[in-house]
C-alpha positions, 0 to 999 in steps of 0.5 A: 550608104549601101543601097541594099542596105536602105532598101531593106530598111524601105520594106522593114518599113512597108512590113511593117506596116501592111499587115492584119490591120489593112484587113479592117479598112473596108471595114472602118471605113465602109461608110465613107466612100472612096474619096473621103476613105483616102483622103483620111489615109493620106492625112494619117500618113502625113501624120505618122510621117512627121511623127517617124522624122520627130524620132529621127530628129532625136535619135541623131543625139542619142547612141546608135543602139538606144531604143524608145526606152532609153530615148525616153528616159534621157528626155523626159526622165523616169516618168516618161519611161515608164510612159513609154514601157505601159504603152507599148504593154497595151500596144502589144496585148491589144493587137495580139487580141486583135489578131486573136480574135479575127485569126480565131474566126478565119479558123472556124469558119474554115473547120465549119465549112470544110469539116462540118464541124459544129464547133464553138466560135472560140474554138477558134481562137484557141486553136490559133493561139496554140499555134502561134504560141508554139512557134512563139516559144520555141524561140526567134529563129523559128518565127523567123523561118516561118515568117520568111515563107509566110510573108512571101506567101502573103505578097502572093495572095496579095497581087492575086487578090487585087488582080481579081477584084480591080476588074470588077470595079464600079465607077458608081461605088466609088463615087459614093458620099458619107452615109453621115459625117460622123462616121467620118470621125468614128474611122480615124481609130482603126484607121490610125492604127493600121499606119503604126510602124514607129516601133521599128525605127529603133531597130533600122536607126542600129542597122544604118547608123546615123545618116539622117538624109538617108534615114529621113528618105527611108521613112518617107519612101517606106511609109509611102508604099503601104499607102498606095498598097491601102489605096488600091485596096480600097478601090478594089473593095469600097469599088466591088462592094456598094456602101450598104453591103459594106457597112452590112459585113461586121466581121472578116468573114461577113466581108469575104461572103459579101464579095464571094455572094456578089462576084459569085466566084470563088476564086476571089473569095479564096484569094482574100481569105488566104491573105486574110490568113496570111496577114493575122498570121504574120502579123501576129508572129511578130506582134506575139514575138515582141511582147513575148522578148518583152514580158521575158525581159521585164520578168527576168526570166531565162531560155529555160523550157519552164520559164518559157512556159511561164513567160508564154502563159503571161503573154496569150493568156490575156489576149485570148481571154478577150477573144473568148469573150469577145470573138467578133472583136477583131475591129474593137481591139484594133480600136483599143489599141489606137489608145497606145499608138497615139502615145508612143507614134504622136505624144511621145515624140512631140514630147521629146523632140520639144525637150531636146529643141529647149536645149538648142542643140545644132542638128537636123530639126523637122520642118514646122516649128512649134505649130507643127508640134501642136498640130500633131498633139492635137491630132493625136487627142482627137483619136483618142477623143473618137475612141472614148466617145464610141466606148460610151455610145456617143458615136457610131462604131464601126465593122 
């Protein structure tokens, strides 16, 4: 197997993954302390790892090029397609309204302090959609371009940001308790939700081939990176910021005064909204690009400049609307979309590894039998348990 080859895929993986909803963890998890906050992480990373060797485990019987839909449909027949097809829907137009609404608030507050502009806070989110749309329907090879710089910009500002903020760390903070256990289970959604990365196993499955040793060692090692990425900005920010001030920042912006008010350097101030900026960016290019491919697709619709138009209009329109209305709904949206995430990285691959076992087909199987599928079906309807319950109030929200 090319070593550059599953290299590459490592960081697909890690890419993937580390984007716009690692912004919201100090925030999901500002009353937790940093012992119960990684110790929640690393039990939703073993989770969506065994998920991610589930999927390897089906694709090894199904043709290099088959995708969830396919997968879907071969195992658990016309139904569970059309399972499959409205979950990644919502999945996308959930975290584009995610990226939405805390790519329009990063912008206002920078028209606001830079330009004095007294503007709308939706203004904001406007602004943003057009530009990332722009890029979106000129076409692929734009946001690749774009992409490409953005993201080497991002790992920048990532390094710099936690090469400023690890000095100030303090012993004191870290070894804060939960202010309450529900907040505990109030976390998991977001938190869940910044580990998604199943939607690219497909596209690494084409680009390798079938080894499955190779490809069970590409899951574990990729999904491990944003982990140790997660734990260290954990300890950066749950380490500077004392749980009161934390739990008191409800936005990106109220999060980055907090530490620019503390710290009383602007320098770190700049470094994390730069890779604020970078992250929203990158994440919603990709994000906007696969629901754009998609909406194209399901309306069969051309490369034409009016049927991009079109297809454009259908996939921003919905999130921004969110955003207009709601535009302080960064940590919500991410909150909503943990509702497809659980269907398409926890049920579905239950599902269709447990059809596919029935038929007692030789092959690699994942470790932990029927228990092991239990277990993670459970796990998935406790998240969408705590989502439901925070929608009716019945437990504490957060960010």
């Amino acid at each position: 197997m090319n070593k550059s080859k599953i290299f590459g895929s490592m960081l697909i993986i890690a890419g993937t993954t580390i984007g716009a909803g690692m912004l919201a963890l100090p925030l999901a998890a500002s009353g937790l302390g940093f012992g119960m906050a990684s110790l929640v992480m690393l039990l939703i990373w073993s989770l969506m790892t065994y998920t991610a060797l589930l999927m390897i485990e089906v694709h090894q019987h199904a043709p290099v090029d088959a995708t969830l839909h396919t997968l879907a449909n071969k195992l658990l027949g016309r139904k569970g397609q059309v399972v499959a097809s409205f979950s990644m829907m919502f999945l996308f137009y959930a975290l584009c309204s995610a990226y939405i609404a805390g790519g329009g608030e990063q912008i206002h507050s920078k028209l606001t302090n830079w330009f004095d502009w007294q503007l709308p806070i939706q203004a904001g989110a406007i602004i943003f959609t057009l530009l990332i749309g722009t890029v979106v329907a000129i076409g692929t090879r734009s946001v690749d371009m774009i992409n490409r710089s953005l993201f080497t910009l991002k790992l920048i500002a990532l390094v710099v940001m936690l090469f400023l903020l690890l000095p100030h760390v303090s012993v004191e903070n870290l070894v804060a308790l939960p202010v309450h256990q529900g907040l505990v289970l109030a976390s998991l959604p977001v938190i869940f939700t910044s580990f998604g990365f199943h939607g690219s196993i497909p596209s690494i499955v084409r680009y390798l081939g079938k080894d499955t040793k190779a490809l069970r060692w590409i899951i574990v090692v990729g999904s491990s990176l944003p982990l140790m990425v997660y734990v260290l900005w954990m300890l950066a920010s749950q380490g500077v910021l004392a749980q009161p001030d934390l739990m008191a920042s409800q936005s990106l912006n109220g999060f980055i005064g907090s530490l620019s008010r503390l710290l009383h350097n602007p320098m770190i101030a700049s470094a994390v909204s730069v890779f604020a900026d970078l992250a929203l960016a990158t994440s919603f290019l990709g994000v906007s690009l696969g629901l754009y491919d998609f909406i194209a697709d399901l309306l069969k619709r051309s490369s034409s400049p009016s049927h991009r138009v079109q297809v454009g209009l259908v996939t921003f329109l919905p999130p921004l609307g969110f955003a207009l209305f709601y535009p302080q709904g960064f940590i919500t949206a991410l909150g909503y979309a943990a509702f497809a995430l659980v269907i398409l990285a926890i049920f579905l691959p239950v599902a269709m590894v447990y059809a596919q076992r029935k038929q007692q087909i030789e092959g690699y199987q994942v470790k932990g039998g029927i228990l092991g599928l239990a277990a993670a079906t459970l796990a998935g309807v406790l998240i969408i348990s705590v989502q439901l319950l925070q929608m009716f109030n019945l437990l504490p929200t957060v960010g």
